[in-house]
C-alpha positions in Angstrom: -11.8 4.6 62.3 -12.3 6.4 58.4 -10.9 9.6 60.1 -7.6 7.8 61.3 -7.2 6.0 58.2 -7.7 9.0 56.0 -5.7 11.2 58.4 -3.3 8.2 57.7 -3.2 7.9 54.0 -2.6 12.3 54.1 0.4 11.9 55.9 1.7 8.7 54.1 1.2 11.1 50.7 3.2 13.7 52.4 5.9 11.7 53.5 6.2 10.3 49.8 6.3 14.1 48.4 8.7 14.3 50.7 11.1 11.6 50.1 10.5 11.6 46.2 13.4 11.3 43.9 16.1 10.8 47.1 17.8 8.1 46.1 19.0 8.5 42.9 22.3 7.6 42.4 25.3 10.1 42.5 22.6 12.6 42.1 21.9 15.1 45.4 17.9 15.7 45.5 16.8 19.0 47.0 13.2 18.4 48.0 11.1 21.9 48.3 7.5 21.9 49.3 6.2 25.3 48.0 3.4 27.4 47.6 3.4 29.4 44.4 0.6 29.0 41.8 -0.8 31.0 38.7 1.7 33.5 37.1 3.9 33.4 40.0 3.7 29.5 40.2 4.9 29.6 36.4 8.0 31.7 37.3 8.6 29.5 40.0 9.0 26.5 38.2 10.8 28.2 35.6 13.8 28.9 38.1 13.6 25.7 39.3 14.0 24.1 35.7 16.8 26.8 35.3 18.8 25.5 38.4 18.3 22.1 37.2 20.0 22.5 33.7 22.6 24.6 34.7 24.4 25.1 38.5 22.5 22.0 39.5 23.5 19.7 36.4 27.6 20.7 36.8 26.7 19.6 40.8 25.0 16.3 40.6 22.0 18.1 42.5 18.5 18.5 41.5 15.5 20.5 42.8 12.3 18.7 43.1 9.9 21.5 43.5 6.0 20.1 45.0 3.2 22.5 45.5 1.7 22.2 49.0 -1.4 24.3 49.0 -1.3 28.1 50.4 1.6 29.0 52.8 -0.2 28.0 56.0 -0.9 24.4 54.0 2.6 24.3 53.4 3.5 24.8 57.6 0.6 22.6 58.4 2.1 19.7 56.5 5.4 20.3 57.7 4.4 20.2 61.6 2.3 17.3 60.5 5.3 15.4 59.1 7.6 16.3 62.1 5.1 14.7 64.7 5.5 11.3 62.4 9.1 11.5 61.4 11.8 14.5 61.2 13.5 12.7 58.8 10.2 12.8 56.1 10.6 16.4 56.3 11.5 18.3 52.6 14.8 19.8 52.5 13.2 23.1 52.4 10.0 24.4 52.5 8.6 28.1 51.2 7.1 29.7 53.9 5.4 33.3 55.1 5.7 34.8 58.5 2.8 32.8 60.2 5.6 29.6 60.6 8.6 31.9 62.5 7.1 31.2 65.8 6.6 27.6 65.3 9.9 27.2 63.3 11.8 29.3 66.0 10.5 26.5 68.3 11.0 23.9 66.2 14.6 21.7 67.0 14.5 20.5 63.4 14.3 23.4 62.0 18.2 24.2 60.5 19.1 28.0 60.5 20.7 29.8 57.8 24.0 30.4 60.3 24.3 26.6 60.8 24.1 26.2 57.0 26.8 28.7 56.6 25.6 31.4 54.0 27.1 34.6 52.9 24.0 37.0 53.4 26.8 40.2 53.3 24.4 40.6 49.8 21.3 40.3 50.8 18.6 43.4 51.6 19.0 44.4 55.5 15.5 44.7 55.7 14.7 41.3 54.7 17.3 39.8 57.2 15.6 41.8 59.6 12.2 40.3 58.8 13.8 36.7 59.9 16.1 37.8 62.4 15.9 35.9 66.1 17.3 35.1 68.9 18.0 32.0 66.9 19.6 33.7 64.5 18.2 34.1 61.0 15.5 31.4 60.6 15.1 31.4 57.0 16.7 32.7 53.4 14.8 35.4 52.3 13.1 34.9 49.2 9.9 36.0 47.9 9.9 39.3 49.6 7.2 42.4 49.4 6.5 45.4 50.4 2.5 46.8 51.3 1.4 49.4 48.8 -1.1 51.5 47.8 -2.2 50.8 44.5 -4.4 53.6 43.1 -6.3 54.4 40.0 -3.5 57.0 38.5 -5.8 58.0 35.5 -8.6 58.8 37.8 -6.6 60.8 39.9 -4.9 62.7 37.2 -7.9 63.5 35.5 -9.1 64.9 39.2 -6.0 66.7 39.3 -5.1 65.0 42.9 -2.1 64.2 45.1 -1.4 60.6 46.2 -2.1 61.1 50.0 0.9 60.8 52.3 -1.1 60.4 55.6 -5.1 59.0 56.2 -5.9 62.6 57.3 -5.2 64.1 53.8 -6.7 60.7 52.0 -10.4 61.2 54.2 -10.0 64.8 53.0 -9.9 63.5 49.2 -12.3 60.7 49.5 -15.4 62.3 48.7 -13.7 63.6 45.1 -12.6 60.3 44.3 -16.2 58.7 45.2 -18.7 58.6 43.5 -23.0 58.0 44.0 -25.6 57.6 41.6 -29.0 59.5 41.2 -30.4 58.0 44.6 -27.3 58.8 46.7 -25.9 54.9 46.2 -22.0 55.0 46.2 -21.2 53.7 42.5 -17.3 54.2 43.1 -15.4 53.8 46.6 -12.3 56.1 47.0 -11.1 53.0 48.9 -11.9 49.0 49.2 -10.5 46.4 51.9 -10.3 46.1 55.6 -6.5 46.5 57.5 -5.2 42.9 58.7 -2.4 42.1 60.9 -0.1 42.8 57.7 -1.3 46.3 57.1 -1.1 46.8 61.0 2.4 46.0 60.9 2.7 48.8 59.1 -0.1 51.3 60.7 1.1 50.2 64.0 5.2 49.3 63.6 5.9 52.9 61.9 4.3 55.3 64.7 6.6 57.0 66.6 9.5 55.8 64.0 8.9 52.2 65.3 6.6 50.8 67.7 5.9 47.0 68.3 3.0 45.5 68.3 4.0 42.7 71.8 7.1 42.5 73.3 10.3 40.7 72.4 10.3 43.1 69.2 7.1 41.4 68.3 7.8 38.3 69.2 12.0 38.0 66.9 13.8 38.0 70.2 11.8 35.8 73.0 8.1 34.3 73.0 6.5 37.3 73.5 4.7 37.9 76.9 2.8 41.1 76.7 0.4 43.2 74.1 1.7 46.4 73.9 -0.4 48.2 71.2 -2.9 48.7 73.9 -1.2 50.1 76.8 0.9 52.4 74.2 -2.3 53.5 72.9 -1.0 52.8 69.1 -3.7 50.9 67.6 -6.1 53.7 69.5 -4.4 55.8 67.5 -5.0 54.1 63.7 -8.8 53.4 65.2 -9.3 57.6 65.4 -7.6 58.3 62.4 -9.3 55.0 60.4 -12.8 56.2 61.5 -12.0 59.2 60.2 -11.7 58.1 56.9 -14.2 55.7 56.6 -17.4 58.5 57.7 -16.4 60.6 54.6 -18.6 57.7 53.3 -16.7 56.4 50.8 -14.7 53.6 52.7 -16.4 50.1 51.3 -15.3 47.8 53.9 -15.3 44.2 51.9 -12.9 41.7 53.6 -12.7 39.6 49.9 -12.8 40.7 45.8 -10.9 43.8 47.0 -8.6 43.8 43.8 -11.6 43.0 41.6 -13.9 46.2 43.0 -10.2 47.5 42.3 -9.8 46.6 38.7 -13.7 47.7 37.7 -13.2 50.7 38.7 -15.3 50.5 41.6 -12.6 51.6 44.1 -10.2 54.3 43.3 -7.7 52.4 45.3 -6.4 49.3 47.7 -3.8 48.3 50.1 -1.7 45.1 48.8 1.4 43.4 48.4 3.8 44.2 45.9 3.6 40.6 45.1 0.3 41.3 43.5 2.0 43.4 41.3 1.8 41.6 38.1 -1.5 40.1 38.9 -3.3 43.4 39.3 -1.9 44.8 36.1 -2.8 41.3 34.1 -6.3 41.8 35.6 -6.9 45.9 35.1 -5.7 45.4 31.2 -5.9 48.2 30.2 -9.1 49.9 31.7 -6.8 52.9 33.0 -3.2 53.1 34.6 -2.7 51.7 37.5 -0.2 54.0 40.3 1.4 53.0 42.9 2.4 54.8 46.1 3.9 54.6 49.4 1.3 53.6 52.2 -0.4 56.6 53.9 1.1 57.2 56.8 -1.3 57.2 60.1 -0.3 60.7 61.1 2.5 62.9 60.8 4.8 61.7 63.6 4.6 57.7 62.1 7.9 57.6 60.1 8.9 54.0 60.8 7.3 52.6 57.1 7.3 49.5 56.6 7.9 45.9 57.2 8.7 43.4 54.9 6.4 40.5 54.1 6.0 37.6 51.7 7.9 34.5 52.3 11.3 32.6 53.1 12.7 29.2 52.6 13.2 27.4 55.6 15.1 24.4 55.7 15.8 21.1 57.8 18.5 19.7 56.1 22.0 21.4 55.7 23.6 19.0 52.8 25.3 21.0 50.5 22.7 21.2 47.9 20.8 22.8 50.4 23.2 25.4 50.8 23.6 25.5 46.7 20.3 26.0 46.0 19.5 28.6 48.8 22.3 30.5 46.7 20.9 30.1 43.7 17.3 31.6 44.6 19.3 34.7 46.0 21.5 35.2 43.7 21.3 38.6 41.6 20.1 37.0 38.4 17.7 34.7 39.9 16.3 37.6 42.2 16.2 39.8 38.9 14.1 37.3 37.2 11.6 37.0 40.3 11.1 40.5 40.5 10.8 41.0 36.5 8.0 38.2 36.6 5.9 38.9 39.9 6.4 42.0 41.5 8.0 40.7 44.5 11.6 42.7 45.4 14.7 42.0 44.6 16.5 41.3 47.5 19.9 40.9 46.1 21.8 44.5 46.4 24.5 43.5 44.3 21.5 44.4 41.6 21.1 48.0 41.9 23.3 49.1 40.2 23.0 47.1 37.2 22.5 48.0 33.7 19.5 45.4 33.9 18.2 46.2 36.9 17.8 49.9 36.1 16.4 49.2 32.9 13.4 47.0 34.5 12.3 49.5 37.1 12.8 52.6 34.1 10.4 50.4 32.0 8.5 49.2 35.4 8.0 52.5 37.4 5.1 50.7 39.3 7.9 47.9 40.4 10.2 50.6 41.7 8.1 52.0 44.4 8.2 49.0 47.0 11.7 49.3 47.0 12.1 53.1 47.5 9.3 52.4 50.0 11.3 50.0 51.9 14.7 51.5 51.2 13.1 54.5 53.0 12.1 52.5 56.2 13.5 51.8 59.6 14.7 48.2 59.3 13.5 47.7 62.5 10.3 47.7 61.7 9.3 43.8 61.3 6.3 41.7 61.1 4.5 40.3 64.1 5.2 36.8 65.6 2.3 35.4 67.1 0.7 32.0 67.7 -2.7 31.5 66.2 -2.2 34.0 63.8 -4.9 33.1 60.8 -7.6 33.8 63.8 -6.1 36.8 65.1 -5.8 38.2 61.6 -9.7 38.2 61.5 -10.4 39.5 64.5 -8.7 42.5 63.9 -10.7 42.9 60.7 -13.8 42.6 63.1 -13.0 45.1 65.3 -12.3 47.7 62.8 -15.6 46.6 61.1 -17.2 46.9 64.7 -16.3 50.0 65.0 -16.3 51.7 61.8 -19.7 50.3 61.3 -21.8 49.4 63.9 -20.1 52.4 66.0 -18.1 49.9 69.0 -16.5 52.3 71.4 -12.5 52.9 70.3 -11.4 52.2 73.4 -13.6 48.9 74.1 -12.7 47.6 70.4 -9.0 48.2 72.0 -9.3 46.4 75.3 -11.1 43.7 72.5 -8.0 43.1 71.0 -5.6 43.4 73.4 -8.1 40.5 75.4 -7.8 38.0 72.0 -3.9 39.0 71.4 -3.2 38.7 74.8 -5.2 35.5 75.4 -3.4 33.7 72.2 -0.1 34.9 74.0 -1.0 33.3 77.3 -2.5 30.1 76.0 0.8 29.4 74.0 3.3 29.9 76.4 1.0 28.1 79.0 1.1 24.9 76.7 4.8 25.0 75.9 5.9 25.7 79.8 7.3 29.6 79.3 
């Protein structure tokens, strides 16, 4: 009985999040349930105070912005809500990849078509990224691109090359490292275990694009099959991954990767560009931080990469939705996003600007996602998968398996294709497909 009443009392709280500040009179109240915090939560709220005195005020509409926890808090309240009551749902709510397969599902979820947006403006790429057979899902927002960040006045003072693919970054690994009197490594060349993100991009770029399932990874269909098993592609990053981690100098920590990056105990990391601001804030000065494009798996993987971060997706299609979607798209709000977190402008009526050059000429760290993704097939897209949080992991397992403890490639591959595969199966089993 405490667990229903306290399950009870969460949602009643959500619904009144959600329905805050509705009725006011004459006044159109945008409701957003978000998921931005620290220095990007500060920017955040800074464009929503921004709408709110200006486009909104000569409207009659308002945003009221309410943070909801991470991104998978955020789609966790919102399927919550939806089994109680559609109409307790926010008008939009900020989102990251994990939702698409629930929100391509979900009847009240309202597309950007059926809203009626111009995206003519808007990066390809990040259209791509939302793309279904639904149509586009949600408005691109807080976009990023996977980089490498990398210790730039370490590797100047080595005299060495950014690596372009994992053979030539195993071959610099041991001059990056470092070990102490008794042989203990004291610097890593490299911290962090690959996720489904990275994979997105180890795996989507082979070949010039390759797909992780079917259905072009789930966009276009509920996808029915693994293919990164039978295609041998994540064999492929296994081999060349291995590789790099017995030069010895791979630490393979699945959390404080940007703190052993900012003490100098890694030489470099794999992150968003989103973390952009965060990892310059945090390195203060210690030496200059580089950025790069992400090393490739081997020559013939040309695809690049896939966008990630976030989109707003909405359930309502009042006009103030469609006003405010606008307004967080539009080229001064994007500019301002970008300026503050490192996320990518995705606006391409930008590019050309005065302002716009002069922030990446003063920002050359900034610049690099977007030649990165600018440089990509736009084809390459994030994976759609249900239970995604758990499959996330156990890809980090299996790499750990077999960098490691020394798991057999191919049996760390029939691993994953059994837990991908199984997640596949068990969701379209439950939803009749």
């Amino acid at each position: 009985m405490k667990r229903l009443i306290a399950v009870s009392l969460v949602l009643l709280s959500l619904f009144s999040a959600a329905a805050g500040g509705t009725k006011e009179s004459g006044v159109d109240v945008v409701t957003i349930w978000h998921s931005n915090s620290g220095r990007i939560g500060e920017a955040f709220d800074t464009l929503m105070e921004n709408f709110n005195d200006t486009v909104g005020k000569e409207n009659n509409v308002r945003i009221e912005a309410i943070y909801q926890g991470a991104a998978n808090d955020v789609l966790t309240k919102v399927k919550a809500t939806a089994q109680q009551s559609t109409s307790m749902l926010p008008d939009i709510a900020q989102m990251d990849a994990t939702a698409a397969l629930d929100m391509k599902g979900a009847d009240y979820l309202v597309t950007c078509d059926e809203i009626g947006i111009d995206t003519s403006s808007i990066l390809a790429s990040a259209l791509k990224a939302l793309d279904s057979d639904r149509g586009l899902l949600a408005m691109p927002f807080n976009c990023s691109s996977l980089l490498l960040y990398y210790n730039k006045t370490l590797f100047d003072e080595k005299g060495i090359e950014v690596p372009e693919t994992l053979d030539e970054f195993a071959s610099i690994a041991p001059e990056l490292g470092e070990r102490d009197s008794n042989g203990n490594v004291t610097r890593y060349a490299f911290a962090g275990v690959p996720t489904t993100y990275e994979l997105g991009t180890f795996i989507g770029s082979q070949h010039g694009l390759s797909y992780m399932v079917d259905a072009q990874n789930g966009h276009f269909g509920t996808p029915s099959k693994v293919l990164f098993g039978e295609e041998g592609t994540f064999r492929n990053f296994l081999e060349h991954w291995k590789a790099f981690y017995d030069t010895g100098y791979v630490n393979n920590v699945t959390s404080g990767v940007r703190d052993e990056f900012a003490a100098g105990r890694a030489a470099s990391m794999l992150a968003s560009s989103s973390n952009l601001s965060t990892v310059l804030s945090t390195v203060a000065g210690r030496f200059e931080v580089g950025t790069a494009f992400v090393p490739k798996v081997d020559e013939e993987a040309t695809g690049g990469v896939n966008i990630g971060g976030g989109a707003m997706f909405s359930f309502s299609a009042k006009p103030g939705v469609k006003l405010v979607l606008e307004y967080l798209t539009s080229p001064e709000s994007q500019l301002y996003w970008a300026e503050q977190t490192g996320y990518m402008a995705i606006n391409t009526e930008l590019y050309d600007t005065d302002g716009y050059k002069a922030f990446l000429s003063d920002n050359p760290q900034f610049a690099v996602a977007m030649e990165q993704t600018l440089s990509s097939n736009p084809e390459v897209v994030g994976i759609w998968l249900p239970s995604a949080y758990q499959i996330y992991y156990s890809f980090q397992s299996e790499i750990r398996a077999v960098t490691e403890n020394g798991k057999d490639i191919d049996e760390a591959v029939s691993s994953m294709v059994a837990v991908v595969q199984g997640a596949i199966d068990e969701y379209r089993n439950q939803n009749g497909l």
